[in-house]
mmCIF file of the C-alpha atoms, coordinates in Angstrom:
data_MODEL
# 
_entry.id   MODEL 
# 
loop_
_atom_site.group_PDB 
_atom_site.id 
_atom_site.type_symbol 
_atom_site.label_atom_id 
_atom_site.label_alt_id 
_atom_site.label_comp_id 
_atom_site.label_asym_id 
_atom_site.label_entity_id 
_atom_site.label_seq_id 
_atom_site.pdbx_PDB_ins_code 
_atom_site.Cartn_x 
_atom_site.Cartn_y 
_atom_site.Cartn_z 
_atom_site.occupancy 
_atom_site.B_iso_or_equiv 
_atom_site.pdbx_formal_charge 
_atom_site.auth_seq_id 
_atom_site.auth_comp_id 
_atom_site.auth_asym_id 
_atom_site.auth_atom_id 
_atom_site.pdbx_PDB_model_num 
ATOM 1   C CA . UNK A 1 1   ? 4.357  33.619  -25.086 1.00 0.00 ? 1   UNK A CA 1 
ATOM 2   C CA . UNK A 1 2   ? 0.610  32.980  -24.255 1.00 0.00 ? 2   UNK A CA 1 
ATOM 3   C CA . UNK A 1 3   ? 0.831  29.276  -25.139 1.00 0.00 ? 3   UNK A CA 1 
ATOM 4   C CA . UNK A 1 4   ? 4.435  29.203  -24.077 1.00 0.00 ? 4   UNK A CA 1 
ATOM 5   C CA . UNK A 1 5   ? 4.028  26.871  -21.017 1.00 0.00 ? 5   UNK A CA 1 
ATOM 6   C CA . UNK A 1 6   ? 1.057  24.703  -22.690 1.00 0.00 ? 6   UNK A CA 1 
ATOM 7   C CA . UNK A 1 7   ? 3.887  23.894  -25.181 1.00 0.00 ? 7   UNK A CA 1 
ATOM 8   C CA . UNK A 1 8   ? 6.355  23.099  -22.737 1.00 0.00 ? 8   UNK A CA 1 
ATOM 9   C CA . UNK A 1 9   ? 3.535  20.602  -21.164 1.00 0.00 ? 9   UNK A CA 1 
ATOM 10  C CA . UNK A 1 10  ? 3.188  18.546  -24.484 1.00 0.00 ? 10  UNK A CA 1 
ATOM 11  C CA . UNK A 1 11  ? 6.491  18.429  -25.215 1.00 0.00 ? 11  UNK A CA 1 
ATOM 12  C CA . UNK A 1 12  ? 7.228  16.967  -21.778 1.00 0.00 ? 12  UNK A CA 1 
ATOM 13  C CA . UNK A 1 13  ? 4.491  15.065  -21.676 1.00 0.00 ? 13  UNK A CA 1 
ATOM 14  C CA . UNK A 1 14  ? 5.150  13.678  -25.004 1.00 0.00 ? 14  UNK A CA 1 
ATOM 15  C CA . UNK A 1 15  ? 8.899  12.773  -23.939 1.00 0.00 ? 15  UNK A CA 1 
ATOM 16  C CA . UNK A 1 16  ? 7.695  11.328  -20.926 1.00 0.00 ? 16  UNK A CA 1 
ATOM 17  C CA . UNK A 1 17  ? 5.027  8.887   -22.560 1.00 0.00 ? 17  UNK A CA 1 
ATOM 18  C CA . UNK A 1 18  ? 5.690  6.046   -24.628 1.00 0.00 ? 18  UNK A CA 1 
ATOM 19  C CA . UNK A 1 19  ? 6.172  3.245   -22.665 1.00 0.00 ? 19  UNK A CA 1 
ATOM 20  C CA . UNK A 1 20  ? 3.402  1.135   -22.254 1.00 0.00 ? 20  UNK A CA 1 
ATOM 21  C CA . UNK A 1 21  ? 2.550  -2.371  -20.217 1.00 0.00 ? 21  UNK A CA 1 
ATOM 22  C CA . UNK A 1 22  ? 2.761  -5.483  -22.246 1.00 0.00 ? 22  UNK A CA 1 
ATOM 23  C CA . UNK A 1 23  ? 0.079  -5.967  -24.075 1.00 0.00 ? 23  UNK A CA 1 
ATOM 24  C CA . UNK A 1 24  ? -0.818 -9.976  -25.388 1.00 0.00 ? 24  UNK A CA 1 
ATOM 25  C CA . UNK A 1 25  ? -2.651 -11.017 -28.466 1.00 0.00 ? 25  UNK A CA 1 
ATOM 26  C CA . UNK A 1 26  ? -4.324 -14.182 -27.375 1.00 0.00 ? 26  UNK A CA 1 
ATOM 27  C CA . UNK A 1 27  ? -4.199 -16.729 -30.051 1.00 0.00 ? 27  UNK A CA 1 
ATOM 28  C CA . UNK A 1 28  ? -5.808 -19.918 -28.130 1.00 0.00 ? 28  UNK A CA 1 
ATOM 29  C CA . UNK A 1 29  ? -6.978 -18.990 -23.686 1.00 0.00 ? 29  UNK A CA 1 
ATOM 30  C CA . UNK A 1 30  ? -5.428 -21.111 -21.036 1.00 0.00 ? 30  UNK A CA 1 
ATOM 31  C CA . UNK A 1 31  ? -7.260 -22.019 -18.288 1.00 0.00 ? 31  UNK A CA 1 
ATOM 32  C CA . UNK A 1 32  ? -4.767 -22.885 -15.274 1.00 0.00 ? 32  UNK A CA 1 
ATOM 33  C CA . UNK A 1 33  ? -5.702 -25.388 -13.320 1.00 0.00 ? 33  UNK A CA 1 
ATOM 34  C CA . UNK A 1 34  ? -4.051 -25.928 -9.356  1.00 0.00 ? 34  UNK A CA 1 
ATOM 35  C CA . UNK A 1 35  ? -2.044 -29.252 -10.627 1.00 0.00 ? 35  UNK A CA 1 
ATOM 36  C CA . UNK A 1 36  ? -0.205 -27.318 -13.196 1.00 0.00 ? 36  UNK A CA 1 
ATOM 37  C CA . UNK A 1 37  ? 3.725  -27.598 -12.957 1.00 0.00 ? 37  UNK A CA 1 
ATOM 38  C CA . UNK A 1 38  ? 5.817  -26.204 -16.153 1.00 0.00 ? 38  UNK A CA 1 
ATOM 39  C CA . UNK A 1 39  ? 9.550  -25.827 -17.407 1.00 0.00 ? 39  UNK A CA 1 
ATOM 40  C CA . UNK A 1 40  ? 10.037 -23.920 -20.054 1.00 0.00 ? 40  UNK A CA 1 
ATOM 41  C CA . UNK A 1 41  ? 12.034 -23.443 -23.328 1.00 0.00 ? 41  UNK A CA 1 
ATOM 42  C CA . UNK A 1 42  ? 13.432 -20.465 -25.305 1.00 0.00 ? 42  UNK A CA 1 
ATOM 43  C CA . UNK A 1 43  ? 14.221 -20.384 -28.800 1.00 0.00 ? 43  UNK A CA 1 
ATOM 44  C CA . UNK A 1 44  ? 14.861 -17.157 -31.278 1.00 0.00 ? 44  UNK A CA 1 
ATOM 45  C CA . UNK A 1 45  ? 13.647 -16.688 -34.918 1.00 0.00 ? 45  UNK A CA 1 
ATOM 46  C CA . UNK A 1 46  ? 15.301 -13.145 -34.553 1.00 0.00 ? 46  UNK A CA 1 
ATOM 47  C CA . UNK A 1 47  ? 18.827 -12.649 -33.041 1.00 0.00 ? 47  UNK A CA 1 
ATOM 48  C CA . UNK A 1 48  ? 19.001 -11.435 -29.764 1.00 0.00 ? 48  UNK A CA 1 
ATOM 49  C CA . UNK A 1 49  ? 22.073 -10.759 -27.260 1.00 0.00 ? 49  UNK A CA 1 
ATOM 50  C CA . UNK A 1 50  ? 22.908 -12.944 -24.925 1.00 0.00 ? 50  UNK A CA 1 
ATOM 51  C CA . UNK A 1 51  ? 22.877 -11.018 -22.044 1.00 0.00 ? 51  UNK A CA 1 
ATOM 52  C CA . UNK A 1 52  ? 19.305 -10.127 -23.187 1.00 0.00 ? 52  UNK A CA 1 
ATOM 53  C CA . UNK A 1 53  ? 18.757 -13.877 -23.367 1.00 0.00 ? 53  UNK A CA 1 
ATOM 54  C CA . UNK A 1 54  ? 20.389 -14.606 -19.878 1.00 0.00 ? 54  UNK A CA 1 
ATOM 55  C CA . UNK A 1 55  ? 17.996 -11.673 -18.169 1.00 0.00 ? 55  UNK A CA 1 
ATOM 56  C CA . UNK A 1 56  ? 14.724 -13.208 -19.828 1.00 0.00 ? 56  UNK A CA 1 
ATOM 57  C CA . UNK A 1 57  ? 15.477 -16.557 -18.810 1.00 0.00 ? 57  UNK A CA 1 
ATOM 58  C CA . UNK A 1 58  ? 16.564 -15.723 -15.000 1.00 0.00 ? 58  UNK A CA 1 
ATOM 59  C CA . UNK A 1 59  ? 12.987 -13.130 -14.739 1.00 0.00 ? 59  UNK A CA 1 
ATOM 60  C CA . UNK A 1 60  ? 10.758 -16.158 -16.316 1.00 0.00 ? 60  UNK A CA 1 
ATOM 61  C CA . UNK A 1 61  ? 12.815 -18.769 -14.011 1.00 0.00 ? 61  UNK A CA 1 
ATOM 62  C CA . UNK A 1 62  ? 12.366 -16.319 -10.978 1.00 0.00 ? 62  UNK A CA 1 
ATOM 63  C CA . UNK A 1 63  ? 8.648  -15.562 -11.550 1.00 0.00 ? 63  UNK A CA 1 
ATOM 64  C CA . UNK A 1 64  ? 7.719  -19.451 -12.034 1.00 0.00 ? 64  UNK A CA 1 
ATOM 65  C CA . UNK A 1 65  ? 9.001  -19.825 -8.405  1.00 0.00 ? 65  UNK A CA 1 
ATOM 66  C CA . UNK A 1 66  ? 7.360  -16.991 -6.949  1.00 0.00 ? 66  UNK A CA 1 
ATOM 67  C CA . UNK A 1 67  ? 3.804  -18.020 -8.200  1.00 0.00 ? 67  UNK A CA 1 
ATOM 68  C CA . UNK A 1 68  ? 4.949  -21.735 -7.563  1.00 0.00 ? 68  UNK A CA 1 
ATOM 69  C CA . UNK A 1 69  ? 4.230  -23.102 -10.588 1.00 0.00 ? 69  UNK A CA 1 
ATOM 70  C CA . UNK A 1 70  ? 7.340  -25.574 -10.959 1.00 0.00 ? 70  UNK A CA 1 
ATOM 71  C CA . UNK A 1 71  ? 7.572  -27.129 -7.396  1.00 0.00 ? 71  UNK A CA 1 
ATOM 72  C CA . UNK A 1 72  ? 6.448  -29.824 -8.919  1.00 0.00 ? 72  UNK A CA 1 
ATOM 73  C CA . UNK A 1 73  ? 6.997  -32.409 -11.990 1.00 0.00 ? 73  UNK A CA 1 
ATOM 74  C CA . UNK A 1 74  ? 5.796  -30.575 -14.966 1.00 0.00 ? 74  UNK A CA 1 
ATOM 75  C CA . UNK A 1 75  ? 3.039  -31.681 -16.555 1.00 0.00 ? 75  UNK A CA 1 
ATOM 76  C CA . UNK A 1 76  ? 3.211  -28.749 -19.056 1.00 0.00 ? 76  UNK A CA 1 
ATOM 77  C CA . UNK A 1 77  ? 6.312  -27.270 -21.525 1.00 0.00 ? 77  UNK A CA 1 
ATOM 78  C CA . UNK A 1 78  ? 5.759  -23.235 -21.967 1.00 0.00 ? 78  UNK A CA 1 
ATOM 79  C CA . UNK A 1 79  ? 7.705  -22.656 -25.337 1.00 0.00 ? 79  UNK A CA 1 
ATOM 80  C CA . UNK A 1 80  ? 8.863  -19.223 -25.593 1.00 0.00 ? 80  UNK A CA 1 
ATOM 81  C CA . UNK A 1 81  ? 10.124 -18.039 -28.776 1.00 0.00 ? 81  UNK A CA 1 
ATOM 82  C CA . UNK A 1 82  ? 11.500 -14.915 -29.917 1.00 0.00 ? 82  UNK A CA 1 
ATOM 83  C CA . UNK A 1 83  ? 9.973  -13.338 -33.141 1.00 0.00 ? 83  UNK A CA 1 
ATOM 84  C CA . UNK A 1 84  ? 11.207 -9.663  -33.236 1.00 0.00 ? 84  UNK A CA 1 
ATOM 85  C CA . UNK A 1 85  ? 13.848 -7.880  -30.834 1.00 0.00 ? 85  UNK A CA 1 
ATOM 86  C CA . UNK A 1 86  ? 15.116 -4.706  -30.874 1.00 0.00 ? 86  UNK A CA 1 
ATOM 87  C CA . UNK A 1 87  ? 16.724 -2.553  -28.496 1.00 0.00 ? 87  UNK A CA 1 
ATOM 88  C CA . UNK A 1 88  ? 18.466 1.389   -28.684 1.00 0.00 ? 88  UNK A CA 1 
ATOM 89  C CA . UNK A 1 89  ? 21.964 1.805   -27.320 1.00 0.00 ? 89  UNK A CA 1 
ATOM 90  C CA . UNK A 1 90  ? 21.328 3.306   -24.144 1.00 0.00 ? 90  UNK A CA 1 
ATOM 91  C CA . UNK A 1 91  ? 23.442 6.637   -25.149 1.00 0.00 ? 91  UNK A CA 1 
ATOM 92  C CA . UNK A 1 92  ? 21.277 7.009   -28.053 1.00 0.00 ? 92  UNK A CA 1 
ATOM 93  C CA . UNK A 1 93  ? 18.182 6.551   -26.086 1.00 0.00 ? 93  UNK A CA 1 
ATOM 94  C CA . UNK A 1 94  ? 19.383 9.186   -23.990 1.00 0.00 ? 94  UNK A CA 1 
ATOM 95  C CA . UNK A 1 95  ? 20.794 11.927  -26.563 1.00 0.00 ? 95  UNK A CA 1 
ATOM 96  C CA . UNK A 1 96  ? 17.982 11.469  -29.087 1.00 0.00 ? 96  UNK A CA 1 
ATOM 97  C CA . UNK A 1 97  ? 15.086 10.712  -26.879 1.00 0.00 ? 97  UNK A CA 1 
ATOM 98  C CA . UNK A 1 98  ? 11.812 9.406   -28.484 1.00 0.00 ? 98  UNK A CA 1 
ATOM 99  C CA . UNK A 1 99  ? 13.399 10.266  -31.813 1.00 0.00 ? 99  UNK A CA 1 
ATOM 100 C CA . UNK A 1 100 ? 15.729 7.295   -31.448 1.00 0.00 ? 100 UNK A CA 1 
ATOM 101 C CA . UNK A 1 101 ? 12.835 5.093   -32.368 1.00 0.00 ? 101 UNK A CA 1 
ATOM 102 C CA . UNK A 1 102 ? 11.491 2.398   -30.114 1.00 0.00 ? 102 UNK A CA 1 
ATOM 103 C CA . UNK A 1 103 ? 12.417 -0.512  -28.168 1.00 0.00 ? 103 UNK A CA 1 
ATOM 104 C CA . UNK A 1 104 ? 10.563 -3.601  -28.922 1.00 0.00 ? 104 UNK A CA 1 
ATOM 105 C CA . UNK A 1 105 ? 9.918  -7.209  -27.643 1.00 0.00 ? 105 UNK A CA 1 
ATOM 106 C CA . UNK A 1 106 ? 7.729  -9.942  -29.208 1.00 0.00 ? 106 UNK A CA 1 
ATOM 107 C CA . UNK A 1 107 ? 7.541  -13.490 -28.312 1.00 0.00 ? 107 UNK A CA 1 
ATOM 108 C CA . UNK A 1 108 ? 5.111  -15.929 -29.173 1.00 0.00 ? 108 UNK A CA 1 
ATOM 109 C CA . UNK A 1 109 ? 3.929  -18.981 -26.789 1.00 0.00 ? 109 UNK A CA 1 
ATOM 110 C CA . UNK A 1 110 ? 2.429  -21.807 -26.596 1.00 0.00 ? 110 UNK A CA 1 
ATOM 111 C CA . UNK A 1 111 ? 1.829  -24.058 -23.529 1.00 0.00 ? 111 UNK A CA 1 
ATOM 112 C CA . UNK A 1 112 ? 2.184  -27.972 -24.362 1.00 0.00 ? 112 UNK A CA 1 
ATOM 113 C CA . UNK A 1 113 ? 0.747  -30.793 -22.381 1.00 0.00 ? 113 UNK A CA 1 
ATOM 114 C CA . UNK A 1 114 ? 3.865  -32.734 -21.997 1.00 0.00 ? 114 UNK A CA 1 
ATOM 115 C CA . UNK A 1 115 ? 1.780  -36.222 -21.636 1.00 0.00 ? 115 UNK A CA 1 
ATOM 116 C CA . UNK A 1 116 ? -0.211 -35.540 -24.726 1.00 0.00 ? 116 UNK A CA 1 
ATOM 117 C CA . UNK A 1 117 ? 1.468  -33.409 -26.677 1.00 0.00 ? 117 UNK A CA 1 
ATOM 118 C CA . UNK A 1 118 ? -1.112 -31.131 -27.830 1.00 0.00 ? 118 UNK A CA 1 
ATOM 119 C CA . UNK A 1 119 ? -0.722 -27.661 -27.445 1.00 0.00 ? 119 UNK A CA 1 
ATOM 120 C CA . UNK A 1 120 ? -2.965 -26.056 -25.151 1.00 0.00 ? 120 UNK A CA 1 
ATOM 121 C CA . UNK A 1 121 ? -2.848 -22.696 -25.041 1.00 0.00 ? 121 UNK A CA 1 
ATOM 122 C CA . UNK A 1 122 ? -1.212 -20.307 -28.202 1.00 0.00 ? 122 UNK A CA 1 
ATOM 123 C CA . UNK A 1 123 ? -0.610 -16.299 -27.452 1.00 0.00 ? 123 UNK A CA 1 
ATOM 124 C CA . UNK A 1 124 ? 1.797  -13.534 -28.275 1.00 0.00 ? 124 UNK A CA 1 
ATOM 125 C CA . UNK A 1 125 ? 3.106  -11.045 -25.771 1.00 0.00 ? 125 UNK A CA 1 
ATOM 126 C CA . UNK A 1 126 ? 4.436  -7.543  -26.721 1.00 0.00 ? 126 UNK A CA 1 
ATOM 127 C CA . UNK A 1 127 ? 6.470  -4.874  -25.158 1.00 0.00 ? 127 UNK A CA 1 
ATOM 128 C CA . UNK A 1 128 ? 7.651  -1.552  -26.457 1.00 0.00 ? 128 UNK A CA 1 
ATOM 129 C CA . UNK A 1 129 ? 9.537  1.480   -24.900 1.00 0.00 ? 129 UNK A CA 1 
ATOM 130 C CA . UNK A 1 130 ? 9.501  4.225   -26.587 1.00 0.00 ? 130 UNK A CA 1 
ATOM 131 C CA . UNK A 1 131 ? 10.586 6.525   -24.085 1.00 0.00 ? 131 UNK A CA 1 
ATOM 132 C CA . UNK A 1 132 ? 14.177 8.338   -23.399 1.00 0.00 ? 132 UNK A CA 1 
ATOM 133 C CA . UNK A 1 133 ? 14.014 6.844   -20.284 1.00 0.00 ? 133 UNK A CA 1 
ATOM 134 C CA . UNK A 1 134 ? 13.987 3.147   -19.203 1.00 0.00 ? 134 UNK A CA 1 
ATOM 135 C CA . UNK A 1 135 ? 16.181 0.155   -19.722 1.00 0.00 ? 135 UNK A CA 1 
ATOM 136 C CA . UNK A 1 136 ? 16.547 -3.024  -21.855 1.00 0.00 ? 136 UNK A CA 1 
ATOM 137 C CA . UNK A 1 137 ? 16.389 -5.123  -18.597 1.00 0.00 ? 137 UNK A CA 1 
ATOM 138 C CA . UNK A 1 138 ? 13.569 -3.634  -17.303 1.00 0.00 ? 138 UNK A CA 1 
ATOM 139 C CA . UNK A 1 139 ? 11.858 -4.339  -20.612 1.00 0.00 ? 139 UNK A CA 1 
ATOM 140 C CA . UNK A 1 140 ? 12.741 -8.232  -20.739 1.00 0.00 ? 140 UNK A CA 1 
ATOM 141 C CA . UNK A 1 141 ? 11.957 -8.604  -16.668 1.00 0.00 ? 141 UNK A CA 1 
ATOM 142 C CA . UNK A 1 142 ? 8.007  -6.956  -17.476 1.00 0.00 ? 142 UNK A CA 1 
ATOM 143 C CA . UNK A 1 143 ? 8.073  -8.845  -20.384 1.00 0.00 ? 143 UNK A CA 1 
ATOM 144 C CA . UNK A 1 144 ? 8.318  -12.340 -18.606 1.00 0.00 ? 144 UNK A CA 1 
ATOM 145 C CA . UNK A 1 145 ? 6.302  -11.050 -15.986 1.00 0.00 ? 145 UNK A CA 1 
ATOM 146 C CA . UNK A 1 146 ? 3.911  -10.564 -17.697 1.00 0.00 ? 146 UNK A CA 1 
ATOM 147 C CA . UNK A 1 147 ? 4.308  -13.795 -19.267 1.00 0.00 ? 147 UNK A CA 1 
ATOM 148 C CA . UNK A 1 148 ? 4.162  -15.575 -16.131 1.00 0.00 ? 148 UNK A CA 1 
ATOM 149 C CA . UNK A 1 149 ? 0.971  -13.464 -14.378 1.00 0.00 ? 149 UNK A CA 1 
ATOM 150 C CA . UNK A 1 150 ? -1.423 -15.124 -17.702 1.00 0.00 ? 150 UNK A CA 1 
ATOM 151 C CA . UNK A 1 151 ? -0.540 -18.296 -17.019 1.00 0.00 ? 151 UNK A CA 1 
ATOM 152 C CA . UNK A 1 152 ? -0.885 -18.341 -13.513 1.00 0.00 ? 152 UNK A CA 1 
ATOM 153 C CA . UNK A 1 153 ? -4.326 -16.601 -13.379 1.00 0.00 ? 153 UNK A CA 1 
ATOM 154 C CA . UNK A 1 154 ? -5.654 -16.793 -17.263 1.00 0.00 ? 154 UNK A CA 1 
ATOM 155 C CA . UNK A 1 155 ? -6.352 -13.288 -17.868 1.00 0.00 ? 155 UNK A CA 1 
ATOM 156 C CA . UNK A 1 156 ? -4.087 -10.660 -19.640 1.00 0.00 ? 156 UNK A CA 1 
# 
């Protein structure tokens, strides 16, 4: 039973791990500028629950108004679009642990100038749980904060 405990660490340890920030793939940088004002859009290539949907939307809505950036008349469109989705049932997240797979987000985005058109900025934001522990809408809410924190200051 020498290594007993050291094996009772990993396996802990191992359970406990898993879940890790968003992480974004930047396709073209943004550089925000203090006159920037945006609504936003959401579309799905993948299906994904409403409720899932509704939580997204109300986190990216919520953490546009907390770093004020649509007090104002947008000048830019952030188009937000669901490319792969998909969550455990929470039950089987909690009886089979990290051997119920993982939980994963991906959205791609790309910030429009609404005068011209052009797209501006082009990057892809991921978030996975692979944990026992955790839940789908703390997933989505990271996810969009995440989201929002880039454009607001430019760096992932």
């Amino acid at each position: 039973m020498k290594y007993g405990n050291a094996v009772f660490l990993l396996l802990i340890s191992l359970v406990i791990s898993g879940c890790a920030a968003p992480r974004m793939f930047i396709t073209q940088p943004y550089m925000p500028t203090s006159a920037d004002s945006f609504e936003y859009k959401i579309s799905q290539k993948v299906k994904v629950k409403e409720n899932a949907l509704a939580i997204f939307s109300e986190q990216i809505g919520k953490s546009l108004a907390e770093s004020k950036l649509n007090e104002n008349v947008a000048n830019k469109l952030l188009d937000i679009t669901f490319t792969s989705y998909n969550v455990r049932h929470g039950a089987k997240r909690a009886m089979l642990g990290v051997f119920a797979g993982s939980d994963y987000v991906v959205t791609q985005v790309v910030i429009y100038d609404k005068s011209s058109g052009e797209a501006v900025s082009k990057f892809r934001v991921i978030s996975e749980n692979n944990k026992a522990v955790g839940s789908t809408k703390g997933l989505l809410q990271d996810h969009a904060k995440k989201t929002i924190a880039y454009i607001k200051t430019g760096r992932a």
